[in-house]
Structures are given as C-alpha cells and as structure tokens.
Residue, then its C-alpha position, 0 to 999 in steps of 0.5 A: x667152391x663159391x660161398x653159400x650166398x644165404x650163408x654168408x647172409x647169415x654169417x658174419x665172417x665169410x671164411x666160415x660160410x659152407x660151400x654148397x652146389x650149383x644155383x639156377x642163374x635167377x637165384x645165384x649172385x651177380x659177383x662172386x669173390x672167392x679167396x682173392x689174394x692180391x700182392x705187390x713185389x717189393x724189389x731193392x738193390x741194382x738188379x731190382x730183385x723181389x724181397x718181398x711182397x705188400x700183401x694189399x688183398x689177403x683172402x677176400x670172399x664176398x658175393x653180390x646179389x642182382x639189384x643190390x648194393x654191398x659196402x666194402x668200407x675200412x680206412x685207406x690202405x686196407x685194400x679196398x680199391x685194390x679189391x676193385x680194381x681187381x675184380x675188373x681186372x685192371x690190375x692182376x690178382x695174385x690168386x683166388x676167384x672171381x665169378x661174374x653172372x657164371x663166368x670166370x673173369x680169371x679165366x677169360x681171354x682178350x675178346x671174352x674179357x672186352x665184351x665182358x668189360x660193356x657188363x662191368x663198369x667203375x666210377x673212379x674216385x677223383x672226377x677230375x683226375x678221371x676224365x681226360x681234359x683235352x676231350x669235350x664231354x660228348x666225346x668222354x661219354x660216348x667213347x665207350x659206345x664207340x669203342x664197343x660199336x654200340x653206336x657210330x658218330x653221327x646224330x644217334x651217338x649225339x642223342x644217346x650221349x644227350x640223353x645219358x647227360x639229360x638222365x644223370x642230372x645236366x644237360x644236353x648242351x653240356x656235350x660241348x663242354x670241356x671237364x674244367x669247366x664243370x664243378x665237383x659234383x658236375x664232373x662225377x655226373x659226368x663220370x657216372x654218365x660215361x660209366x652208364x652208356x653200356x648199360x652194364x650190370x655191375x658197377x664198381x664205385x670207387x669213393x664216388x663221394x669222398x672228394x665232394x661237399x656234404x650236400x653234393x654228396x647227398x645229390x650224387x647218392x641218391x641219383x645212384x640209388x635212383x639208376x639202381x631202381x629204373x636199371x637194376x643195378x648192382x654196386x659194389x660201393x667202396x668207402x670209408x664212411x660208414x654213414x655214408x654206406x649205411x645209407x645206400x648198402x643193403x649190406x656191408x663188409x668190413x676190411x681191414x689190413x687186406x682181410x674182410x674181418x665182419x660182414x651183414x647187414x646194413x643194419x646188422x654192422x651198423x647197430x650191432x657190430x662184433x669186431x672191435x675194428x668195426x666199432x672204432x670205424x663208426x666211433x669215428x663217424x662225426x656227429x654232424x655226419x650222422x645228422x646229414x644221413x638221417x636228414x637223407x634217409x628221411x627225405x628217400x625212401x629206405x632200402 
C-alpha cells in the first residue's frame, strides 16, 4: 500500500504514515515511492562472485503532489541520486515501488516505458558532461522531439527548438552552436531546454546548481521556479545545500546513509529540525550562503 500523502504531510518520518484507500486521480500524488531498495553487487576473486552488496537506497518512501517541488538533500553518497536515477528507471531497483499519475513504473514494458519516459524527465548535474560535444545545440534539444515523433526536421523542428531556447533564457541563433562554446550557466540552460521539449510532468533535478557560481545559481533557480509556474510542474530537486532547497522546495526530505531519516515542510526542517543529522546539514550552510538566499527570496515572490 502507498503512503497517505496528508499523512506523510503531517509526519516527520514516512515509515510511520498509515496506509489508506484509493484517491480520485485530482486529488493523489503525481509520484509515489514506496519502500524503494536499491543495492549494488560487490564482486571479488577470479570468478567475480557476489560477496556482498552497497546498500545505496535502504527503504526510501516519499510522494510528490502535481505543481510541487520536494527537496531530497543530504551529503554525497547518501543515495539521493541513486533515488533519481531509479525512479526513472535508468539504473534497476532492487525492490520497493514507484507510482507515477497511477501507474507502476516497476511494472511497465519497453514501449510503456518509452512513452512514459516523454512525461519524466531529469536535468543532470555536470551540463558539460551531459551534452554531447560533437552535436550543435538544436540538435541536442530537438533529439527528444525526434526521438518520440513529436516533430520531424524541418522548419517546425527549428521553430520549436528556437522557441524552448528563446523561453529558457538564450537565444535562437544559439541552435548553431556547439556545448563548448557556451559558459556554465548557459550550458544548463541548454539542459533544462532539452529536458522541457516533451513537455514532461515531472522533472528530476540532479544538483542542477551545484557546479555553477553563486550569482548563476540564483539565475537558473528562479528560471525553474518560473517553468514551474507557467507548466505546472513538478520537481524533485536533489541537493546538498539546504539554502538552496529552502529557497525553491515546498517540502523537503532528509537522507542520510540510504535511508530518509526527516521529512516536512520547508519551513518545518529548516526552522524546527528534529534529527540530529539534519541540524549538522544546516549548521554547515556558510553564512554568506545564507545571506545569497535571503537577497532571493527577497527579490522572488515565496512559495
């Protein structure tokens, strides 16, 4: 059975949230993760046998409600980007379930999951690393489209690549380019362009920040909060800044070693921790980190 979403609201540690009937499709999660278990194989000697296993996910539930933005933040190696990846089934899950808008991803075959794949996207961490450098950036971004027979090439294909390009803050000449031509900031632009032409429902973000500057940081935030607005969006934003989250999460879960250890509100697990995990992750947020999120706030409407 899924977790209660008003439940889970309420309560700090998802283990605990009751489980409760079925919900109208208006009024249940977008995402639903229920006891997710990824672990890896730990192979030695000549034949290569199994040993052991790196339990990366230990027993992860969280959901995610239609137009919301839910923080997974904890330090690297916790799991969080291993939680990601497996929701999307890019790398397999060991056990557990995952829901997305009613259906099981688990349980979906090649061509289920390919069309699935146009409603579920991800925004990788390192833009450089993520866009291939011998494609111009109207091929990167209209490849989705191509792939999915959303578009064929042509002009419709240019003027829909121009247009996502125009709308994520370049420009339409930009299409002629190539990666390495781009800075930081410009390059995850181009990502989050890429990761918008299906018009997907969900999209994970994976650090989208973590490798630019400070004042980059606030540019691509607020270009996501703004997608999130005019799309309806939903994110799961995985970080391990606790500024940052505060300042685009409407909630926010804590992980640490595999496991989710507190989960609530924004506001909740930023001015009233409970675990002692959680108070170390904001007792290490610099000052001047702070400081770069308050100016935000104050110069963006809030949640």
């Amino acid at each position: 059975m899924l977790p209660d979403p008003a439940a889970t609201e309420s309560n700090r540690h998802p283990s605990s949230a009751p489980a409760v009937a079925a919900a109208s499709p208006a009024s249940s999660p977008l995402l639903s993760v229920h006891d997710l278990h990824v672990h890896f194989p730990v192979r030695r000697g000549v034949l290569q046998r199994v040993v052991d296993h790196v339990r990366a996910v230990n027993g992860v539930s969280f959901h995610i409600n239609r137009g919301e933005t839910l923080g997974l933040v904890g330090e690297s190696g916790c799991g969080k980007t291993t939680v990601g990846r497996a929701i999307l089934r890019l790398i397999p899950a060991t056990s557990g379930r995952v829901v997305f808008d009613r259906q099981d991803v688990f349980a979906l075959g090649a061509q289920e999951l390919r069309q699935l794949r146009q409603r579920m996207q991800i925004i990788f961490q390192g833009p450089a690393g993520s866009l291939n450098p011998r494609m111009r950036v109207g091929q990167i971004v209209g490849e989705p489209l191509l792939v999915h027979g959303m578009a064929k090439k042509g002009d419709a294909l240019r003027r829909k690549v121009e247009d996502l390009l125009v709308r994520c803050g370049l420009w339409p000449e930009a299409a002629d380019r190539y990666p390495h031509e781009f800075s930081g900031g410009q390059r995850q632009r181009i990502g989050i362009a890429r990761a918008l032409a299906l018009k997907p429902a969900l999209i994970v973000c994976d650090e989208p920040t973590s490798a630019l500057d400070v004042s980059i940081q606030s540019q691509i935030l607020n270009l996501l909060k703004d997608l999130q607005d005019e799309f309806n969006l939903s994110y799961l934003f995985i970080s391990h800044d606790m500024a940052v989250v505060h300042h685009i999460c409407n909630r926010i879960a804590v992980m640490h070693s595999g496991t989710i250890v507190e989960q609530g509100s924004a506001d909740q697990i930023i001015n009233d921790p409970q675990h002692a995990y959680t108070k170390a992750l904001l007792a290490a947020v610099p000052d001047a980190a702070v400081a770069g999120v308050n100016a935000m706030e104050a110069a963006t409407p809030h949640r």
